[in-house]
N, C-alpha and C positions, 0 to 999 in steps of 0.2 A: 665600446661604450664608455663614456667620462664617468671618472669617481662621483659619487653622491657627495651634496656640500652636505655636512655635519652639525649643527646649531643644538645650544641646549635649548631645554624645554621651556614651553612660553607661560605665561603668570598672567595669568587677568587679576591683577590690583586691585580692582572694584570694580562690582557686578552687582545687579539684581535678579537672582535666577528665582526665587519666587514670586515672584509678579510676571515673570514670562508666559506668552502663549504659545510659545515654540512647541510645532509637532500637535498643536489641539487646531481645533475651528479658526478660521480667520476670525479677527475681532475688530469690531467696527468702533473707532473711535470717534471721541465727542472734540470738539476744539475745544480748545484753551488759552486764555489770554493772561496767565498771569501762575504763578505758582503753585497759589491756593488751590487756582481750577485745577491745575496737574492735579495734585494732592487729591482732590475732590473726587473726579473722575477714576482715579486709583484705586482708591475705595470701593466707589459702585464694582467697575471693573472686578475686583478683586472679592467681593463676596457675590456677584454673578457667576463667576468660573465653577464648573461643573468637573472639569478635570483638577485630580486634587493637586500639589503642592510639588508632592511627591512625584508624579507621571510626567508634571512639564516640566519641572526641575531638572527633573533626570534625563529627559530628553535630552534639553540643554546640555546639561555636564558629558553624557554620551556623545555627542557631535564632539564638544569641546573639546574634549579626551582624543578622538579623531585624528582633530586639524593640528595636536598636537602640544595640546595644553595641556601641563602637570601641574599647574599649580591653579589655586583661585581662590579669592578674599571676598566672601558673598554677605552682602550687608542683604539682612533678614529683617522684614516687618514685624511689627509686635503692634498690642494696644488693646486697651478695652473691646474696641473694635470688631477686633479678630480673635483676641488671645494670644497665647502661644503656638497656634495650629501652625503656623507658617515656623516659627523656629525647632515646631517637632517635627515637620516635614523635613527642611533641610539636613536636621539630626539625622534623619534617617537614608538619607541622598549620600550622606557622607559617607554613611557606615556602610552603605553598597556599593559604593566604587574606593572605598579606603585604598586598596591594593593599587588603583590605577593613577589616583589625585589623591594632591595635596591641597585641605578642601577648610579654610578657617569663618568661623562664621561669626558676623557683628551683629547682635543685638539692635535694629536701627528704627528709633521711633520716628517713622514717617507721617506721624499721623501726630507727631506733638509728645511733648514730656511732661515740661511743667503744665502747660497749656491744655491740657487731655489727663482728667483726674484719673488715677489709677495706674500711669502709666509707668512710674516711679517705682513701685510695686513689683509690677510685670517686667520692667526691667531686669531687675535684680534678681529675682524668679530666673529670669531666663538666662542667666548668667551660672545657674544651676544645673538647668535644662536641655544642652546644647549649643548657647553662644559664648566663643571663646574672650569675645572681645565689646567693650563700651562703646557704643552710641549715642552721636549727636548730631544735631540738624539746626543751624543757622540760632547761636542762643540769642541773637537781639535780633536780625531782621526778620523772624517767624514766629519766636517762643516772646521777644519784649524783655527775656531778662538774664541778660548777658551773664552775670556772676552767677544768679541763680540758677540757672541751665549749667554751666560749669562745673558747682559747685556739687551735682549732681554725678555730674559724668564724671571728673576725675576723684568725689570723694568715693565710686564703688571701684573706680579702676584701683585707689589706692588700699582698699578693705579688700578687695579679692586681688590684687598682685596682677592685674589682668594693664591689658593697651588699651589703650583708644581709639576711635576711627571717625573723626566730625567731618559732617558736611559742613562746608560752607560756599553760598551760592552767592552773599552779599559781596555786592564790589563797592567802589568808593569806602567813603570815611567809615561806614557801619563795618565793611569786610577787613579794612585796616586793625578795627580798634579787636575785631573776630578775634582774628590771627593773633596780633600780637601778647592778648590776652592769656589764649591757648598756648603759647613760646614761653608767656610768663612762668603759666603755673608749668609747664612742660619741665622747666629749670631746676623750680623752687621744687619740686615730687620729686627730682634726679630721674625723670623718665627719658631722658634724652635718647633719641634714635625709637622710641616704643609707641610715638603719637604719630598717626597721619591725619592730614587735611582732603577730605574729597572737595575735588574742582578749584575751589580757591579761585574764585574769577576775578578777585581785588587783584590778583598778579599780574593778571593779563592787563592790568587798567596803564594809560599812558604813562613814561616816565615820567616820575616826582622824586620829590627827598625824600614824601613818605611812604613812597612804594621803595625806595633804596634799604630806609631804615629797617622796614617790614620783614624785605627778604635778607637782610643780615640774622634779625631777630630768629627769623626758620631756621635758617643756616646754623644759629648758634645751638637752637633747641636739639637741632638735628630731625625735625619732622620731616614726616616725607609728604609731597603733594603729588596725591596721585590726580591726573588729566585723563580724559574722554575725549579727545578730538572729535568734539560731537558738534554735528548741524552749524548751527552757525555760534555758537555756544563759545566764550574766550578760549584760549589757548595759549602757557602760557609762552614766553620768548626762549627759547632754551638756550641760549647763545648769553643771555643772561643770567636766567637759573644756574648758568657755570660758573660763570664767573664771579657770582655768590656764593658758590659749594650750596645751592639746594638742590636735594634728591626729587627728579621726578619719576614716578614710577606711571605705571600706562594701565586702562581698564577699557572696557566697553560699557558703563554705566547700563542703563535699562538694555531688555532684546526683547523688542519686538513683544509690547506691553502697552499700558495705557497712556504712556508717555509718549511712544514712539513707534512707527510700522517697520521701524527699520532696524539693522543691526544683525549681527551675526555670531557663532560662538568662535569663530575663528581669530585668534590675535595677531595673525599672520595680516589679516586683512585691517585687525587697526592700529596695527606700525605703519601700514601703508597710509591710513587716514593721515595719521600723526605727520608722516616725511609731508604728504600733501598741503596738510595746513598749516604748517612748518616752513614752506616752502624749501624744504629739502632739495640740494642739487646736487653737492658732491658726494662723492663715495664715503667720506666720515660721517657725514651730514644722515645720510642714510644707515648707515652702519649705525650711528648711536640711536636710533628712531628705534631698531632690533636690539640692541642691547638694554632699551630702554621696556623694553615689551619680554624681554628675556632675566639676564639677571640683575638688574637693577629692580625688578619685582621680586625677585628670590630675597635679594637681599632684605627686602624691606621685611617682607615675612619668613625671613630663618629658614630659607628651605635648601636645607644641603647640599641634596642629590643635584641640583643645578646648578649651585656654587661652585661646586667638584666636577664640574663638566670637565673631559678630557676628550679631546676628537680624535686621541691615539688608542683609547680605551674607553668606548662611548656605551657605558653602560645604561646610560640614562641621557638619551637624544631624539632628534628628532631628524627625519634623513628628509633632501627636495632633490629636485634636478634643477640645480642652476651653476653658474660660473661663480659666481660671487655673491657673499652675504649684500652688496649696493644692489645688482639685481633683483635676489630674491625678496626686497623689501619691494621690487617695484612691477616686478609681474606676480606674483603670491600664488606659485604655484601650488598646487595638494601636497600634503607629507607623502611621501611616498613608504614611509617608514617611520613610525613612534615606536623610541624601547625604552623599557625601567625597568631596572634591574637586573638588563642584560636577556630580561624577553621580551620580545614583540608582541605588543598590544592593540595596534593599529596597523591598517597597510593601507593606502591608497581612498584615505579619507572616511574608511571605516574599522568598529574595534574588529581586534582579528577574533 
């Protein structure tokens, strides 16, 4: 029988495991033509759910755990809305599987900041409560006010010593002026390497000078932009993002929630998205899609135990049956083995 390939443990970057229906009812969703309706729908959706917070979260995190993932960066709802219910849920998702994951939670107003009175508030609350990290969602193409929105998110990041973690979904000139905004103050706080961007689809946009300038700007902040190889959603050019020095780090954005039926907790399966809509061919090409889903998410969130991967002394791995890591991005077989801390947690796609 051939040795087992050996890879450290995988990072989902960015997730919504509280808006999951993984493991409850099938959930019939509404179409949407525009953001807002996401948004909208998410809502209903999400004070419809009968199973709490806690039961599908964890479902999720259990599979996760599984297929082999130690790490995950879960952007948490808040809002008048709902309250804090969802980032005491996830509080408490963490503290159950602490021993298994490494489980950081964002604060993330989906439902609006400036724009959704009270949210400001609950923010900051919740930065008390459970989430380790500052959220933001599009400050001028959803909220209308770019500095304002900012000026929120990085003055608690810089009052509580805490990162940041902004969506931004706008592309063209509104996702330019996002980013570069976000690099500014990233600079001028000395937060370099502590800001990420979720999706960033201004990067994906055709070459220009101002998409050059853009991603120098990242490059210098040192943000990381984490991608979802989602649907048909941008993606950004990674062959580029190099030859800038920007970090991209890899997520599964929603699972199988009000936004989407699809999606899975496995990251083994969206490296594989990733090489696909990458158009991955060669064996580096492939190779960096797994490193990008492996420790290039470590890095981004400080997580040791995967930094310190040693495939001579794998105390904290993940075992497959293939020939090589280009393969295994490209049939995704089951772990056949997750260990931390040098005991097995998982076998054969379930915790042991």
């Amino acid at each position: 029988m051939s040795q087992p390939l050996i890879v450290p443990g995988f990072v989902n970057a960015h997730v919504h495991p509280d808006k999951t229906s993984f493991g409850s009812a099938w959930l019939h969703r509404k179409p949407a033509h525009s953001l807002k309706d996401l948004i909208s729908n998410d809502l209903e959706t999400q004070l419809g759910y009968t199973d709490s917070v806690e039961t599908r979260m964890g479902t999720l995190v259990s599979n996760a755990i599984a297929s082999g993932v130690t790490a995950m960066r879960a952007h948490v709802d808040f809002g008048p809305q709902i309250g804090l219910k969802n980032i005491h849920g996830a509080a408490a998702v963490k503290d159950k599987y602490k021993d298994l994951i490494d489980l950081q939670i964002v604060a993330f107003p989906q439902f609006g900041l400036l724009s959704n009175p009270g949210a400001v508030d609950l923010l900051e609350a919740a930065l008390s409560e459970g989430a380790e990290l500052v959220g933001g969602i599009d400050p001028e193409g959803l909220e209308h006010d770019l500095h304002g929105h900012l000026d929120v998110v990085f003055g608690l990041a810089e009052k509580y010593g805490r990162r940041a973690d902004i969506h931004v979904h706008d592309t063209g000139e509104v996702g330019y002026r996002e980013i570069q905004e976000i690099a500014r103050r990233t600079q001028a706080l000395g937060m370099n390497g502590q800001v990420t961007i979720g999706h960033a689809f201004a990067l994906a946009d055709a070459p220009s000078a101002e998409l050059e300038r853009t991603l120098d700007a990242v490059a210098e902040a040192g943000i990381w932009i984490a991608t979802c190889a989602l649907g048909a959603d941008p993606v950004p050019d990674l062959e580029l993002m190099a030859k800038h020095g920007v970090n991209i780090v890899l997520g599964t954005d929603g699972v199988r929630d009000a936004w989407s039926p699809f999606g899975t907790a496995s990251m083994m399966d969206r490296a594989h998205l990733l090489a696909y809509r990458t158009n991955a061919i060669t064996d580096e090409q492939l190779e960096n899609c797994l490193d990008i889903a492996t420790v290039q998410g470590a890095r981004m969130m400080g997580i040791d135990r995967v930094l310190n991967f040693d495939p001579a002394d794998p105390r904290d791995a993940v075992y497959f049956e293939a020939q090589n890591r280009a393969q295994l991005v490209v049939d995704r077989p089951v772990a056949s083995k997750v260990v931390r801390g040098g005991v097995q947690i998982a076998a054969d796609g379930r915790l042991s």
